[in-house]
N, C-alpha and C positions, 0 to 999 in steps of 0.2 A: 504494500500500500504506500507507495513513495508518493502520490501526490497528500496523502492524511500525515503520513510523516514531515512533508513541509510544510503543515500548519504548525507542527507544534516539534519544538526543540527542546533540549535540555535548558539551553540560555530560557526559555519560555516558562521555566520551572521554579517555583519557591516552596518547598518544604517549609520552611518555617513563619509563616505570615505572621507570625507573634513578636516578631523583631519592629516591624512596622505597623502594623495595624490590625486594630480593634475595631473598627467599624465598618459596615460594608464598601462608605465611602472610601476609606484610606485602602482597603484591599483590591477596591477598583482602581484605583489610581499606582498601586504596586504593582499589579500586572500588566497594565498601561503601560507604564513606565520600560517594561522589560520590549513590548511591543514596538514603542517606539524608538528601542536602541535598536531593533534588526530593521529598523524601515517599513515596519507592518502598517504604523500610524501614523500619518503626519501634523496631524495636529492636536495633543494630547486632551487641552483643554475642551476644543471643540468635538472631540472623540468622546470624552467622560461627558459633555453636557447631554449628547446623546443617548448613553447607557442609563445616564438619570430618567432621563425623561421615557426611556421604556421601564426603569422601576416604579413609574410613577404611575404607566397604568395599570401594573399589577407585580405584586411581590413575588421576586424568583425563587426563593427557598423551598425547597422540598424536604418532606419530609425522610427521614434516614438519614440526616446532616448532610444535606447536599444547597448548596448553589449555584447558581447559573446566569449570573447578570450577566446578558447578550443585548447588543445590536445589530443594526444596517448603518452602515456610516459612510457618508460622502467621503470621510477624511482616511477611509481605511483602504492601505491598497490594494491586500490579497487575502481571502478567509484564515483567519488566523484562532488559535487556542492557546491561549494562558494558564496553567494548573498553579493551583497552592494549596497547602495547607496549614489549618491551625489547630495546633492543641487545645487552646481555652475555646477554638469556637468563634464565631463570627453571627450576628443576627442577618439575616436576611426573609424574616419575615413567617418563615415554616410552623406551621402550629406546631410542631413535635422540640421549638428549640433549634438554639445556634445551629449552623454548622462549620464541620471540618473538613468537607472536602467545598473548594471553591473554582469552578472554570469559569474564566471569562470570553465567551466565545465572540469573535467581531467578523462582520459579515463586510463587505462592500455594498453599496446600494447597486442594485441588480447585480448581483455576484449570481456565474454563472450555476447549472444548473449541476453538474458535476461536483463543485466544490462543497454544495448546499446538502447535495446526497449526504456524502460523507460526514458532515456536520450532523446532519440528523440520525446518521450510522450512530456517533458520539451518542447523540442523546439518547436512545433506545440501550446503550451498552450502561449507560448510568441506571439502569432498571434493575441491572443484573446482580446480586448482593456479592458475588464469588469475585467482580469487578473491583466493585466498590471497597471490599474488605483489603484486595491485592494493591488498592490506591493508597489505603492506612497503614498496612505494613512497611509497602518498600523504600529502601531508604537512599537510595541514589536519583539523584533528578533523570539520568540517563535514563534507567529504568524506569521510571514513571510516563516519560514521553515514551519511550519503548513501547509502555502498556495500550496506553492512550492512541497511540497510533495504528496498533496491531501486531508488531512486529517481537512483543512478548504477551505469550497467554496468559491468562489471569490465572490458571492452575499451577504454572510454574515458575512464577514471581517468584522472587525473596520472599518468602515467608507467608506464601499463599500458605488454606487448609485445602485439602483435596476438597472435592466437591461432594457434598450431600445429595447419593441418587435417591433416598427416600424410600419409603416401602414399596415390593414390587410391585408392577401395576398399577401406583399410586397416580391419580390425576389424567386415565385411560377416558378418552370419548365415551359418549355413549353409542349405543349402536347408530348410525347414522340414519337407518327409516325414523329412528325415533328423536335424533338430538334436535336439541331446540337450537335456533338460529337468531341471530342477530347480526342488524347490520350497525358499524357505528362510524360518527364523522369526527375527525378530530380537527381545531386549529387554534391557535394564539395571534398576537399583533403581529410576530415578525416572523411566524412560520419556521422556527430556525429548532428549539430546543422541547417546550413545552408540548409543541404538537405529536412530536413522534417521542417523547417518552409517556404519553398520554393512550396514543397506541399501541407501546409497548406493554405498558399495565395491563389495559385490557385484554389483550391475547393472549398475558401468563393468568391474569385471572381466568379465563373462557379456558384454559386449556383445565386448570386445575379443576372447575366445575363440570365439565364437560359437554362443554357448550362450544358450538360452533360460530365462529365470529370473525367476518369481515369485518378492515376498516381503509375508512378513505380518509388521507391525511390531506389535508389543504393547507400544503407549506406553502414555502418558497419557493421550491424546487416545482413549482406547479403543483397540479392534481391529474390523478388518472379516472375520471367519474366509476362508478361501481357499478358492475353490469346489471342491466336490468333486471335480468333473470332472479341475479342473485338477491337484488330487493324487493323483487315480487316474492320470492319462495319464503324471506325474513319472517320472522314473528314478532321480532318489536327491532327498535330501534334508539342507540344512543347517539345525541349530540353530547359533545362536550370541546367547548367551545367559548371563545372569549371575542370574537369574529362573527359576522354575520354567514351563516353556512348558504354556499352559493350551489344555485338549483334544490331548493327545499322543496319545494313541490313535488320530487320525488318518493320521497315517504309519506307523502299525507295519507289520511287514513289507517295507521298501523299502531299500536303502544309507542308511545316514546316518551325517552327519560331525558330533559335538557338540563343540562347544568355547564357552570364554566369547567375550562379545560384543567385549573389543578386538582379537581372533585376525579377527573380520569385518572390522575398518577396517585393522587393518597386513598382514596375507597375503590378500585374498581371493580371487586367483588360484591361489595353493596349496589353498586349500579346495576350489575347484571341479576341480584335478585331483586332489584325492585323493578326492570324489566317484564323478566317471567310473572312476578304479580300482578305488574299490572296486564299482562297478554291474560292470564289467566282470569282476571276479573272484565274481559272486553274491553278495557278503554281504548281508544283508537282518538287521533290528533281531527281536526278537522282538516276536507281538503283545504291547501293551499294558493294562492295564486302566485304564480313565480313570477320574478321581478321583472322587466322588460329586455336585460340581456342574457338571463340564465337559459342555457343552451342555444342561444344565438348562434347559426352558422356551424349546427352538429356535423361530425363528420358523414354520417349517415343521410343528410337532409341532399333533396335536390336543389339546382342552384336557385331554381324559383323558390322553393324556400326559403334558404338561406336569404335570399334578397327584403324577400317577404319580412324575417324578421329583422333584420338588419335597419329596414325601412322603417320597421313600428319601432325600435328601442328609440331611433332618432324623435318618430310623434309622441311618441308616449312621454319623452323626455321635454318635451316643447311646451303640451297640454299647457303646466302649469303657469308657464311666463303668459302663453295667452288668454288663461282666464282671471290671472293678475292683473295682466297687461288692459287688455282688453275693457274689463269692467273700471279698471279707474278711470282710461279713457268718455266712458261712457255718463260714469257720473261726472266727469270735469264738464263733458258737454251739457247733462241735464243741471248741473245746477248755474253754471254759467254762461250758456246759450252754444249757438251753432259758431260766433265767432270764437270761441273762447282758442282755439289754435291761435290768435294771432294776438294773444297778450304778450307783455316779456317773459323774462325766463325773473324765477321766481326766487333765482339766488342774487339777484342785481336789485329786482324790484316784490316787493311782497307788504302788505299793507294787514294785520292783524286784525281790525276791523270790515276788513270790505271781502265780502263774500268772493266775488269775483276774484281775487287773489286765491282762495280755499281752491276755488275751482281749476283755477290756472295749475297748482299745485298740483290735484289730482291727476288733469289731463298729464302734466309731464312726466308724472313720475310713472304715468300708464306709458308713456311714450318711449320712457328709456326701459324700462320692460319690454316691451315689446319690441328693442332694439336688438334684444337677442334671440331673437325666436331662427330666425335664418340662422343665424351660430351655432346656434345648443341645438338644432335640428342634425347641423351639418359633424360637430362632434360626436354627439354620439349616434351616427350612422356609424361614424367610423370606433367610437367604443364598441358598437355591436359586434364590427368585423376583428377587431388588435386588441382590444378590451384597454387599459390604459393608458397604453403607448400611443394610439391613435389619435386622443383628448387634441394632442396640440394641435397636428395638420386639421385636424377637424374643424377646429373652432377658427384657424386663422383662415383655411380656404372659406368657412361661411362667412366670414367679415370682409373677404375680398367681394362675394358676392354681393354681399350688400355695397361694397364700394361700386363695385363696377353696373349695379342696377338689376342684374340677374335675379334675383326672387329668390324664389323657393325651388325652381327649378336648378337653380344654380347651389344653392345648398346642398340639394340632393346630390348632386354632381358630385361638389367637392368632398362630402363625406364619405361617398364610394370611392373617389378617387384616393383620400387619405388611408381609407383603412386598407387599399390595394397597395399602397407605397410601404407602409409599415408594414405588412405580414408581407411584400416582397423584400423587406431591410433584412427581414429577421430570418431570413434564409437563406440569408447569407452566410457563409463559412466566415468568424470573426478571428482576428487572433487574441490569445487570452489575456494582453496587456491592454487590450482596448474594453475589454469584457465589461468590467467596472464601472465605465464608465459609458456603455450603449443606452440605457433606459434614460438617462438625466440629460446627457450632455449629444450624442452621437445621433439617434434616431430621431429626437425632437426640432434638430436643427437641418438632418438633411431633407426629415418627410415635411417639415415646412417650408422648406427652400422648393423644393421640388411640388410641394401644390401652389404654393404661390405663384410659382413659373406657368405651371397649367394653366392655372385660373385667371389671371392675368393675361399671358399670350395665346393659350392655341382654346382653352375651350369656354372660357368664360365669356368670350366676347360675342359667340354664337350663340351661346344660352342666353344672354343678354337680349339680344335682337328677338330671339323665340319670344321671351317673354314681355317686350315691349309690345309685340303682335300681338300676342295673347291679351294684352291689357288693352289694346286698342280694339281689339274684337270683340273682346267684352261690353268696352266704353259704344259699341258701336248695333251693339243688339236692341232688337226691336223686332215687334211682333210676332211671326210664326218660328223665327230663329230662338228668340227667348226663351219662349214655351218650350219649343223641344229641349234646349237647355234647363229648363225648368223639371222638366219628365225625368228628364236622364238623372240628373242630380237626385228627386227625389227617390229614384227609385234605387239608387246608389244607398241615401242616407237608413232606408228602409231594410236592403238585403239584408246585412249579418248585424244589425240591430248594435252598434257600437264597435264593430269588427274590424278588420283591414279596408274594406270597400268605404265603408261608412266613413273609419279616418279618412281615407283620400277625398272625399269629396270635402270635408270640414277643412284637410288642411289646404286645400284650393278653395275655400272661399277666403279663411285665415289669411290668407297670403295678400289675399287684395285689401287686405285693411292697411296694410302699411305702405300703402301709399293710395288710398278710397280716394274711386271715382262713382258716378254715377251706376255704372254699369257693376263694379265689385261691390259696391254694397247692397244691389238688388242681389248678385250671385249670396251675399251672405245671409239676406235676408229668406231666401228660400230654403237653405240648405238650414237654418234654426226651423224654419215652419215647417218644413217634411221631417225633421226627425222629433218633434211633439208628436204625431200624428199616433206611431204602433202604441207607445204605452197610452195615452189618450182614450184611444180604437176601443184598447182592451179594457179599459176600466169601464166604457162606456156600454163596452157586450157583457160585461157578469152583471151589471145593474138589472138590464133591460130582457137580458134572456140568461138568468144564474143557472136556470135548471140543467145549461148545456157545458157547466163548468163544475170540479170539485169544490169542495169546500174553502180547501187554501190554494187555490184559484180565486174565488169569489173575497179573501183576505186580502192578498196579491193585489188584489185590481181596485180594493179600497187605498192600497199606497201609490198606486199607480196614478192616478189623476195627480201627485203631487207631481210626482217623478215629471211625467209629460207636460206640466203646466212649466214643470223647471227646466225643461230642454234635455232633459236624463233619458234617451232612448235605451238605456238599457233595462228598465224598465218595463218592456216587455218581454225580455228574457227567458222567465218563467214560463210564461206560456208559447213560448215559440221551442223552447226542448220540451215542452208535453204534450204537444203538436203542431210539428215544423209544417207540414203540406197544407196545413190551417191556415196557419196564423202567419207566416210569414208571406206567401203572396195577395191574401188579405192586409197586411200593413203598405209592401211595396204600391195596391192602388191606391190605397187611400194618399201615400208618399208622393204618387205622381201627381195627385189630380193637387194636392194643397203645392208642392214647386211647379206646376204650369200657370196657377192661378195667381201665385205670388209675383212671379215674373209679367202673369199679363196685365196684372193689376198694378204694376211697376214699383211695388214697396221696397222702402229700402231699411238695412240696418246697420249702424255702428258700432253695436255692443260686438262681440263674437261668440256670448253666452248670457245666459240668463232668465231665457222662456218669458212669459207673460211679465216678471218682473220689468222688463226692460220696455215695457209696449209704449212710455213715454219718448223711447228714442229712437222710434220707427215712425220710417213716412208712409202715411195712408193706413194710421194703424185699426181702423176700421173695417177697413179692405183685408186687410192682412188677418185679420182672424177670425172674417169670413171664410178666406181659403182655410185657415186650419177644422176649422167648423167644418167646413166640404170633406174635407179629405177624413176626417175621423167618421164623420156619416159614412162614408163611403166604405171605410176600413171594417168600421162596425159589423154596416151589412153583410160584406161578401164572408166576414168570417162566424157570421148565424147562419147565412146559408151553406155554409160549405159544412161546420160543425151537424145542421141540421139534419144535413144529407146525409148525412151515414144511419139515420135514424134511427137515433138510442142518445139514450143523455143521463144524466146520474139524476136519481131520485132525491130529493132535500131531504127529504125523513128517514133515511138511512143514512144519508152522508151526514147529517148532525149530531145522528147517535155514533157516529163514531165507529159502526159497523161497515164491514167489509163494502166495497162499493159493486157492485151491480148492474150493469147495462140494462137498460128497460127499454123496449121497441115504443116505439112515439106512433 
C-alpha cells in the first residue's frame, strides 16, 4: 500500500502528546505542526481554522478512546494522516471519556477519489479492537505508521495479543431463506472518517446478530446507489447520518430507524434491534418525494429522460424566485398603480410616509428577484447534469443570456451547455498534482470560460434572434392565431396536472414577464386560467353529482375549490390516479375552452401566480372569469358523463358506514 504509506510517516508520528498538549486544540495544532514541516500544509493557521470549524459541527470523539478531528482544506496539499498518543487522554467530546489514540486526518478540497478510498480504509480499521489495542502497545513511531499504513499486521505488532476467535460458530448467519435484511445509508459533513466507521459498526454488529446488511456510504469518494433489488427485498432500513441522504425516496415505505451518524459507530447493535421491532410491529416511513436532482441523468434513463429531468431540476429550482418575484411585482403594481415601474430606485429616493414609495419598494425588490430566474434556471440545469461542479458555468452562461437578451431559451441553452462542459472536464485523465485543486480553482474557470465563449459568440446570438421573434409573435397575435394558442396552452396546462408538460407551458409564459408586452401577459394570463380549471372541474363534480365519487373523493374536492381558486392544479391529482381516462381528458376540455376564451377575450396578467387573489391585476377581469367559469362547466360535464357511462357509482350509505364499497348498476 505505498500510496496509504505516503500519507503517513514516522516524522507524522507523536507517541507522546503529553509533552505538548492537553486539549484537543493544542493536539490539533501538534500534528499540524508535524504536517506542515513535510509540506503537507501550507498554511497552519488557516488549516486548524478549518478543522475547528468541522469540530464545531459535531464532536469527533469516539467512543473506545479514539479521535479523529478531520478536514477538507484548500490549504492542504496531498491527503495526509497524523497519529499521537496520550496517556492522560485528550477530550474530544466521546460520551465514554478522553481519549488516547488521536489521528488527525487532512483531506485537500476535492482530493481525488483514490486517496479518499484509503482514508476511509483508515476509518473502518479504527472499528477493529485487535487495531486499536496494537496502536497502544507499540512503541516505535516507525511501527505505528507501519500499522496505520498496512505494511504491519495488527497481530504481529510489538506486543499485539493474538486474536480472540470466540466460541465456534459464534456470530454464524442465519439461514438465508430466513435472515432478516436491512438496508442502511451512512454519511457525515466531510464524508472522510465518521461515514465508513459508521459502516463499519454496522456490518460487525449485523454479522454478530445474524442479520444480513447492506450499506451505502455517501462519502467523498462519491457513492455507488444500492441496487434496487437489494432495497426492495430489505425489511427495514437504517439512516444514520448527519447529511441530508440523497435519493431518499428510495426507501419510503419500509421500517426505518434515523439517527445521526455517531449513534452508527457507538450503538449499532441497538439500531439493528430497534429495526427488526419496528418491521415487526408494521411501521413503515411515508412515501417520499425526492428532491428535484436525486437521480437526475441515471445511468439506466434514456436521453429523453435524462433531459426531461435535467430540465425540471433547473424549473423546479426557479418556481421559487418566480412566485417571490412575481407577487411582489404585482403588489408594487396594485398598491401603486400601472406606472409604479417608472418611480426611482428606492435606495436614492424613499419617503417613509408616502405609500407610493412602499410600492416602489415592492415592485423592485420583485424585480431583482426575478432577475435570477434565467440564472438559477440555467445553473441548475446544469447541477442536474455535474451536480456541483456545474453551479458556476450554469449561473454565468444564464446571466450572459440575460445580457445578450436571449430568454429562457437561452438559459436552457447555457445550462445544457455547462453541464456538457463539466462532465466532459471530468473525463479527462488529470495528473495528480492538479487533482486538488480541479473542483475550486481548474473546472470552475475553464467550464466558465468556455460557456461564456459559447454564449457570447456562436450560440447565444441565434437564440437571441429566436426569441426576439418569439416575442414579436407573440406581441403580434390576434384573433384565430391566439385562440389556437390559447387551446394549445391550455391543454398543455391540463395534461399531467402540474407535471413536465404543465411546467413548460408556465415556464413560457414566466419568461415573458420579464420583459411584459401586451401579447406575454395575455400568454400568462391564460396559462393561470387553464390551470384553475381541473381542481375547480373536480370540486365542482363531487358537489353536484357525489354519488359518482368515494367518500375521500367527495373530502378531496371540499379542499379542492381552495386549491383551484389559488392556481394549485395539482389539486386535482387525486382524482386523476383514481381515474386517469376520466378525469384527465375531462380537465384538458374544460383547459382548452377557459385558454381560447382568455386569449379571445384579450385578458391580461402580471402576477405569475396567485388564482382569484390577484383578479385586481388582470385586464378584463370580468371576462376572465367568465372563461374560467366556461371551462370548469365544461370540465365538470364531460367528467359526469364519462364517470356516468360506465354505469355504476358508489352508494353514500355504504361508503359512510365505512363499509366495503360496492358498485351499484345506475
Amino acid at each position: 500500500m505505498s500510496e496509504n504509506h505516503a500519507m503517513i510517516t514516522a516524522e507524522l508520528v507523536d507517541l507522546d502528546l503529553d509533552r505538548t498538549a492537553t486539549t484537543k486544540e493544542a493536539a490539533a495544532r501538534t500534528l499540524a505542526e508535524r504536517m506542515v514541516a513535510l509540506g503537507r500544509v501550507t498554511d497552519l493557521d488557516g488549516f486548524l481554522a478549518d478543522v475547528a470549524a468541522r469540530e464545531a459541527q459535531m464532536p469527533t470523539g469516539l467512543d473506545g478512546g479514539i479521535g479523529i478531528p478531520h478536514c477538507r482544506s484548500a490549504h492542504v496539499t496531498e491527503p495526509t494522516l497524523a497519529f499521537g498518543r496520550s496517556a492522560a487522554g485528550i477530550d474530544f467530546g466521546a460520551p465514554d471519556g478522553p481519549a488516547d489514540l488521536v489521528f488527525l486526518i487532512a483531506a485537500p478540497t476535492g482530493a481525488d477519489d483514490a486517496h479518499l478510498t484509503i482514508l476511509s480504509s483508515l476509518a473502518r480499521q479504527l472499528m477493529d479492537e485487535q487495531f486499536t489495542a496494537a496502536l497502544r502497545a507499540v512503541t516505535s513511531a516507525a511501527d505505528a505508521a507501519a500499522l496505520v499504513s498496512g505494511d504491519l499486521a495488527a497481530d504481529t505488532a510489538p506486543g499485539a495479543e493474538p486474536p480472540d476467535t470466540g466460541a465456534e460458530g459464534e456470530g454464524e448467519p442465519e439461514d438465508g431463506a430466513d435472515r432478516f435484511r436491512i438496508v442502511a445509508v451512512t454519511s457525515c459533513p466531510t464524508g472522510i472518517a465518521h461515514t465508513y466507521m459508521a459502516a463499519e459498526a454496522l456490518e460487525n454488529a449485523a454479522r454478530e446478530a445474524g442479520v444480513e446488511l447492506t450499506v451505502e456510504t455517501q462519502g467523498s469518494a462519491g457513492f455507488t446507489r444500492l441496487d434496487p433489488e437489494t432495497v426492495e427485498r430489505a425489511d427495514a432500513v437504517i439512516f444514520a447520518h448527519d447529511v441530508p441522504v440523497r435519493d431518499k425516496s428510495r426507501f419510503a415505505g419500509k421500517p426505518t430507524v434515523d439517527v445521526g451518524v455517531k449513534a452508527g459507530i457507538s450503538r449499532p447493535a441497538a439500531l439493528i434491534a430497534e429495526a427488526r421491532e419496528k418491521a415487526a410491529r408494521g411501521e413503515a416511513t411515508a412515501p417520499a418525494r425526492p428532491s428535484p436532482v436525486d437521480g437526475a441523468g441515471d445511468s439506466g434513463d434514456s436521453y429523453a429522460t435524462k433531459l426531461r429531468k435535467w430540465l425540471m431540476s433547473g424549473v423546479s429550482y426557479m418556481v421559487p424566485f418566480v412566485a417571490a418575484g412575481g407577487l411582489l411585482i404585482a403588489l408594487g403594481f396594485a398598491i401603486g398603480g400601472w406606472k409604479i415601474d417608472k418611480a426611482p430606485s428606492v435606495a436614492e429616493h424613499f419617503v417613509w410616509t408616502d405609500h407610493t414609495s412602499w410600492a416602489a419598494l415592492l415592485f423592485q425588490t420583485g424585480g431583482l428577484a426575478f432577475a435570477f430566474l434565467v440564472p438559477v434556471l440555467a445553473g441548475y440545469i446544469a447541477y442536474g447534469m455535474a451536480d456541483r461542479p456545474g453551479l458556476v458555468p450554469g449561473f454565468v452562461g444564464g446571466s450572459v443570456a440575460v445580457t445578450i437578451k436571449a430568454g429562457f431559451l437561452g438559459g436552457i441553452a447555457a445550462g445544457l451547455l455547462a453541464g456538457a462542459v463539466v462532465m466532459g472536464i471530468q473525463r479527462i485523465r488529470i495528473p495528480a498534482v492538479l487533482r486538488g485543486i480541479m473542483p475550486v480553482v481548474v473546472i470552475p474557470l475553464v467550464s466558465a470560460a468556455v460557456v461564456g465563449f459559447l454564449m457570447f459568440l456562436v450560440v447565444g446570438k441565434p437564440i437571441a434572434s429566436l426569441q426576439s421573434a418569439l416575442t414579436d409573435w407573440l406581441e403580434g397575435l390576434s384573433g384565430a392565431n391566439a385562440v389556437i394558442l390559447g387551446v394549445i396552452l391550455g391543454l398543455m396546462m391540463c395534461f399531467d396536472l402540474g407535471g413536465p408538460l404543465n411546467k413548460v407551458a408556465y415556464a413560457f409564459a414566466v419568461g415573458g414577464l420579464t420583459h411584459p408586452t401586451d401579447g406575454s401577459l395575455k400568454v400568462m394570463a391564460a396559462v393561470m386560467a387553464a390551470g384553475m380549471v381541473p381542481p375547480l372541474a373536480m370540486a365542482l363534480a363531487t358537489t353536484v353529482r357525489g354519488r359518482l365519487f368515494t367518500r375521500t373523493e367527495r373530502e378531496n374536492g371540499k379542499a379542492a375549490w381552495f386549491l383551484g381558486a389559488s392556481f394549485i392544479t395539482e389539486g386535482a391529482i387525486p382524482f386523476a390516479a383514481a381515474d386517469p381516462l376520466r378525469v384527465i381528458p375531462a380537465s384538458m376540455a374544460g383547459g382548452a375552452v377557459t385558454g381560447a376564451l382568455s386569449m379571445a377575450f384579450g385578458c391580461t396578467l402580471r402576477a405569475p401566480h396567485g388564482g382569484v387573489f390577484v383578479v385586481p391585476l388582470i385586464g378584463r377581469p370580468l371576462l376572465y372569469l367568465l372563461a374560467i367559469a366556461a371551462g370548469v362547466c365544461v370540465s365538470t360535464a364531460v367528467v359526469v358523463l364519462l364517470k356516468s357511462a360506465r354505469k355504476t357509482a358508489v352508494t353514500p350509505e355504504r361508503d359512510a358506514a365505512d363499509e366495503p364499497r360496492v358498485p351499484v348498476a345506475v
